[in-house]
C-alpha positions as MATLAB code, in Angstrom:
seq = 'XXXXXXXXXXXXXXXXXXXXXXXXXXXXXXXXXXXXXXXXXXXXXXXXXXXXXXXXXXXXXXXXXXXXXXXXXXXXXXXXXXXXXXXXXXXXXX';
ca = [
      85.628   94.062   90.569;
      83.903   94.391   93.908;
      84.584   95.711   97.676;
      86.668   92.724   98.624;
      89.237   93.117   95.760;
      89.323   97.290   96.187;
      89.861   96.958  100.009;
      92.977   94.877   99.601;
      94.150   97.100   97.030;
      93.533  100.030   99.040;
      95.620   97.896  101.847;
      98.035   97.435   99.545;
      98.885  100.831   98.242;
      98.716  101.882  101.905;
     101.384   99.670  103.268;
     103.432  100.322  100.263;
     103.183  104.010  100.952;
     103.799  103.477  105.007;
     106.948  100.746  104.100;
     108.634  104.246  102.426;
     108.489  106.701  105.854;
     108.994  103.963  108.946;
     110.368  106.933  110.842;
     107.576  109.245  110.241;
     105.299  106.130  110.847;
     107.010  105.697  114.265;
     106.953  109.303  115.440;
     103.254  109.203  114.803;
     102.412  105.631  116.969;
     104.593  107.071  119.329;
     102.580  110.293  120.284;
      98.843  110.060  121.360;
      96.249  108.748  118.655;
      93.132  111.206  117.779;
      89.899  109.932  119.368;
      88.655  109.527  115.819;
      91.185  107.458  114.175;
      90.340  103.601  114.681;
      92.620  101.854  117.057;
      92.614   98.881  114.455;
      93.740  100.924  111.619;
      97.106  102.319  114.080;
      97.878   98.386  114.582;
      97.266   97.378  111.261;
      99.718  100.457  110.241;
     102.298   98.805  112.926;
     102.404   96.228  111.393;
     104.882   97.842  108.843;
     107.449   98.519  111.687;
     110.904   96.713  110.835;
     112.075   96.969  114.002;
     110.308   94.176  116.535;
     110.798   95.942  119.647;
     109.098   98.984  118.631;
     106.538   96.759  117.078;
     105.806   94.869  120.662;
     105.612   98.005  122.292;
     102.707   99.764  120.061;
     100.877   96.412  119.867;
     100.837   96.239  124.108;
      99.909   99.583  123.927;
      97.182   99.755  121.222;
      95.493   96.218  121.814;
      93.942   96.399  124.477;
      92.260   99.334  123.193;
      91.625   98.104  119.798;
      88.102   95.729  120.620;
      88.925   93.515  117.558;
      86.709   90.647  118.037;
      88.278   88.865  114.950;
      91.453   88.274  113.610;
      92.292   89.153  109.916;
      95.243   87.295  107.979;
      97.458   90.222  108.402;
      96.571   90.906  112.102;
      97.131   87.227  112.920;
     100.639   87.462  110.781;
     102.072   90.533  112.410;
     100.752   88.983  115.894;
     102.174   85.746  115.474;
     105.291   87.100  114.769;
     106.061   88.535  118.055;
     105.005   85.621  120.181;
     108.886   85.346  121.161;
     107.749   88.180  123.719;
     106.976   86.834  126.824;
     104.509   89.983  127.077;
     102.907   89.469  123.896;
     102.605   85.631  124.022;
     100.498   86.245  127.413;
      98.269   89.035  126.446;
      94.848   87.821  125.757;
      94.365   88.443  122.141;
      90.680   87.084  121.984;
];
């Protein structure tokens, strides 16, 4: 099929797997992140979060860190849906 189809499976089966343990997903964001695991994968995986407030606290966290020079559709989703927070309407996303 080709590496654009496989990655959005692969995204797929990930999120479905992450939407089944948000409590295990939040106890990991929630301690420090290994040196070696991208910053852009731990904000993609936030995106999964149910619970907005826990969601706008790992993105102010984890952005500025992440160096994403462009937005993907998710990213731009899960960002766009937490512009209600003062703090995350004024961070500078790009």
């Amino acid at each position: 099929m080709g590496g654009a189809y496989e990655r959005r499976q692969e995204r797929f089966l990930a999120r479905k797997a992450l939407e089944q343990y948000p409590t295990q997903l939040q106890t990991y964001i929630d301690q420090p992140i290994a040196s070696d695991i991208p910053i852009s994968n731990v904000l993609w995986a936030n995106s999964v979060l149910a619970f907005t407030v826990q969601k706008e606290q790992a993105f102010l966290k984890f952005w500025p860190q992440a160096d994403i020079r462009k937005l993907d559709e998710s990213t731009f989703v899960s960002i766009a849906g937490m512009l209600a927070n003062k703090q995350v309407f004024k961070h500078k996303v790009l």
